[in-house]
N, C-alpha and C positions, 0 to 999 in steps of 0.2 A: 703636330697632330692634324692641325686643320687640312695644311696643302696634303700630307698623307691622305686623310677624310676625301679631300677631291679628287687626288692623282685613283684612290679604289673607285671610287662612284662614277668615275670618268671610263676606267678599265672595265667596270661591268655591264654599263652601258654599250660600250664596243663590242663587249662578247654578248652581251642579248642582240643586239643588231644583227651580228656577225651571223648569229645563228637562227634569226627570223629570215634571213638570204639564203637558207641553206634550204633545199625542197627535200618532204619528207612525206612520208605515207602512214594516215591515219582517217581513224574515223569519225564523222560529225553528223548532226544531223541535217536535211533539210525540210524548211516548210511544205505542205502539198498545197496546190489550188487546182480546183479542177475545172473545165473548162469541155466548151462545145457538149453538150448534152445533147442527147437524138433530141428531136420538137416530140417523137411518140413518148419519150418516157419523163418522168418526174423523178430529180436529183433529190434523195433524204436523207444520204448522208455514206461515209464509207466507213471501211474497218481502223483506217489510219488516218492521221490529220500529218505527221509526220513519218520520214525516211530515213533510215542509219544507211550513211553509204559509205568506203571507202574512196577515198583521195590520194593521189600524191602532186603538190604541190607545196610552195613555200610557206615558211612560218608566219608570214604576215599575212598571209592566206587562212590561212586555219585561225588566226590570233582576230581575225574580222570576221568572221565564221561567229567565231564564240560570243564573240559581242550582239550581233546580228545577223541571224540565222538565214541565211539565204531562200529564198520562195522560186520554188522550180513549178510549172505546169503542165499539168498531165492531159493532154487531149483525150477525152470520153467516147469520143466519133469510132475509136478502135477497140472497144470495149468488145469482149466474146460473152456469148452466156450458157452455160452447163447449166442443165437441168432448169428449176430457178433461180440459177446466182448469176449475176453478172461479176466478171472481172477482168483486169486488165494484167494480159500476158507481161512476164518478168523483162523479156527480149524487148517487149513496146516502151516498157519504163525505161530500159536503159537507153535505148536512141532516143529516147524524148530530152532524158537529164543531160544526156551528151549534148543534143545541140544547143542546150541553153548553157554549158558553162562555156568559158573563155579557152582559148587555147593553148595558156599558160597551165590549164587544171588537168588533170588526167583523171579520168574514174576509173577507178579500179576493178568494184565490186558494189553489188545493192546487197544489202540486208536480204538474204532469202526464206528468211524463216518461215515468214508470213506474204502468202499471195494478195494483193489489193482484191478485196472485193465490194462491191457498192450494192445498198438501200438503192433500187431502182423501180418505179412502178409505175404499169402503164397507162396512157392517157385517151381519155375520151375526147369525140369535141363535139359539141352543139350551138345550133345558133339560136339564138331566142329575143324577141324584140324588146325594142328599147319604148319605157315610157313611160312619157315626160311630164315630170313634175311643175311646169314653168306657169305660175299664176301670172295673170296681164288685167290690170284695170285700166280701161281707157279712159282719157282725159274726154269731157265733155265733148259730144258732138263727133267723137272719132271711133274708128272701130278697123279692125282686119280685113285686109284686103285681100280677098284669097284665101289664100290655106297657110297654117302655119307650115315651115319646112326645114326635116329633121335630119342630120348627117354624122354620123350613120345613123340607121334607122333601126337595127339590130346588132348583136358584138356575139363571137364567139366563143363561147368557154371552152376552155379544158383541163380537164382534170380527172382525179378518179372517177369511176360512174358512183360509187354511192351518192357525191358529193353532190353530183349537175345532175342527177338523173330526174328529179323532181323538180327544178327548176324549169318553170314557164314564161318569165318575163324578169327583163331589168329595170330599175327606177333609178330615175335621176333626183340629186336632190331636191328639195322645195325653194324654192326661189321667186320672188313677188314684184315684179316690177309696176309702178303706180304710176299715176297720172301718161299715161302712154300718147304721145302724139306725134314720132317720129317712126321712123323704119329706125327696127334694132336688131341684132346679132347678140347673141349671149350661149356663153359656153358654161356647161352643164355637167360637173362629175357624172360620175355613178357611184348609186350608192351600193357598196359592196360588204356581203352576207360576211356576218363572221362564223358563220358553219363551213363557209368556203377556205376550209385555209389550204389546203393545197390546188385551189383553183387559178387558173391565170385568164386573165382576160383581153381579148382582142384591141379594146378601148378603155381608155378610163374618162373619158368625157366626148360627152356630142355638142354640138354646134345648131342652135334652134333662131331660124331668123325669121320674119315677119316684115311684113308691108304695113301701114299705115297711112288710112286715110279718112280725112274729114268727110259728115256725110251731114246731109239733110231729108225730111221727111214731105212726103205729099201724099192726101187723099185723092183717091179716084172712087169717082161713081159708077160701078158696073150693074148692066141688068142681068137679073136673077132669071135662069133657065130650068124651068123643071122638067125632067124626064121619070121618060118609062109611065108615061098616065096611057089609060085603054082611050079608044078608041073615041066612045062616048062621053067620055069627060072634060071639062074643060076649066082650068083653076088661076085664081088669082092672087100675086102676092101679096102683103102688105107690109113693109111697103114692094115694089118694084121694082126698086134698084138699092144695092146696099156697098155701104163705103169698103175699101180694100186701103190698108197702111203701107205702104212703100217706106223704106229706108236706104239709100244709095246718094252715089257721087251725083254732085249738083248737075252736072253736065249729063250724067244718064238720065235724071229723073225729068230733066226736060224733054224729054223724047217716049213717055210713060203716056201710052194712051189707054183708053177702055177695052178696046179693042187687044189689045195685050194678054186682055185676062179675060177667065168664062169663069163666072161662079155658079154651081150647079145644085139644084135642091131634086134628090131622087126620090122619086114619090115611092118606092119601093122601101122606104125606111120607114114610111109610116105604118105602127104598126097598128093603132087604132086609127080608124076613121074619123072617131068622134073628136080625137083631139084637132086645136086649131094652129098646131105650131107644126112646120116642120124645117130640117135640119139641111144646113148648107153647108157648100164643099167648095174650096176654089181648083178646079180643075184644071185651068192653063194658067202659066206665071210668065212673064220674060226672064230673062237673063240676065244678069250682071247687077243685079241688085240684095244688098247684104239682107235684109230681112223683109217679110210681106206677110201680111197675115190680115183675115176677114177682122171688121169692128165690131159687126152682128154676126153670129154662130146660127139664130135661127132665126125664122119670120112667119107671120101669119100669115093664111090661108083662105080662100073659100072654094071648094070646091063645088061645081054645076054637073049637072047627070044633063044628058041631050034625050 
């Protein structure tokens, strides 16, 4: 009984073999994936995820089939559209499936029941700037050099218009870098709207770099210029010269003279006469220096009649 048991299970083997070599025509399904979508439209979905198609090829063919359903791709770029529907001609499905099987498979026929038609909608774009969440606390004695610099500076959405139509600005997240006393580079998501869901964006992260440099501080004594007094008058400060704070690189502030700067008290701000204070302005500054500002805001006064 045993070697009988073997000599049948030996024999049925042979004839499933036998008859997975034999090529036959049937039908299976295939996977869809679809692929190449115009950039104007947004893919939401189609009528079918799968294909019933006929075959004729061998039974080990169809026997791997079943097991694992094969994924055929449907190029989108040839889609037509009637009225509002988009869909893809039955003709364009089949030379697509065609050149993706082997040349051992023959297709037969597609499933014609149902035409493929696609969730297709179309797309807005706008650009809108970017901006930057990047906190910077300088280490003692240091400060930016320059201008901070941001790449890219704005990104482009697209998407439906309800979605982006109200949108005026991107934000990157928060991010705090401390004790700063080097040049850095630091790359910066974006923080992206969860109202945006069918929105796509150009970026999803900008690149913000900075200079860094040590600086030092010096007073300068400028004299106080008053304008716009008539003709007959004649006025004096108190005091006559008042200090100006520089903040820059050690090698510029060496080269900081009085003469650099004009600070100006316009007697047209006074609005009472009686008062004895009035109001100063630093009208000339140089250049290349991080911060400068008056120490006195105002000063006294005496004005003379001729």
């Amino acid at each position: 009984m045993k070697i009988f048991s073997l000599l049948l299970l030996c024999s049925a083997l042979a004839w499933f073999v036998s008859n997975l070599t034999e090529r036959y025509t049937s039908t299976t399904s295939f996977d869809l994936e679809y692929i190449n979508v115009p950039d104007s439209l947004l893919f939401k979905g189609s009528s079918k995820d799968q294909l019933e198609v006929k075959l004729n090829c061998s039974g080990f063919q169809f026997l791997r089939y079943n097991f694992s359903p094969r994924v055929v791709q449907l190029d989108l770029s040839y889609i037509k559209k009637k009225g509002t529907k988009y869909y893809l001609p039955q003709e364009t499905c089949v030379k697509q499936i065609e050149a993706q099987l082997p040349s051992s498979i023959s297709l037969v026929s597609v499933d014609n029941r149902d035409t493929l038609y696609f969730a297709l909608y179309h797309l807005y774009s706008k650009s809108v700037p970017v901006v930057s969440r990047l906190q910077i606390d300088y280490a003692q004695n240091y400060m930016l050099d320059g201008t901070l610099k941001m790449e890219p500076t704005e990104v482009t959405l697209s998407g439906p218009k309800n979605e982006i139509d109200t949108i005026r600005s991107v934000h990157t997240r928060t991010v705090v870098l401390k004790d700063v006393s080097n040049d850095f580079s630091k790359k910066l998501s974006l923080v992206k709207s969860d109202k945006l869901l069918n929105t796509r964006y150009s970026a999803n992260e900008v690149r913000i770099t900075g200079k860094v440099a040590r600086f030092s501080e010096k007073i300068v004594e400028v004299p106080v210029e008053v304008t716009n007094l008539d003709k007959d008058m004649q006025i004096k400060t108190f005091p006559n010269k008042v200090s100006v704070l520089c903040k820059g690189k050690i090698e510029r502030l060496k080269k900081v003279k009085a003469t650099d700067f004009r600070v100006v008290a316009d007697f047209n701000t006074v609005k009472d006469t009686k008062s004895s204070m009035i109001t100063l302005k630093l009208a000339n500054k140089p250049e290349g220096l991080f911060d400068i500002k008056l120490l006195e805001k105002e000063v006294e006064y005496i004005l003379k009649m001729e």
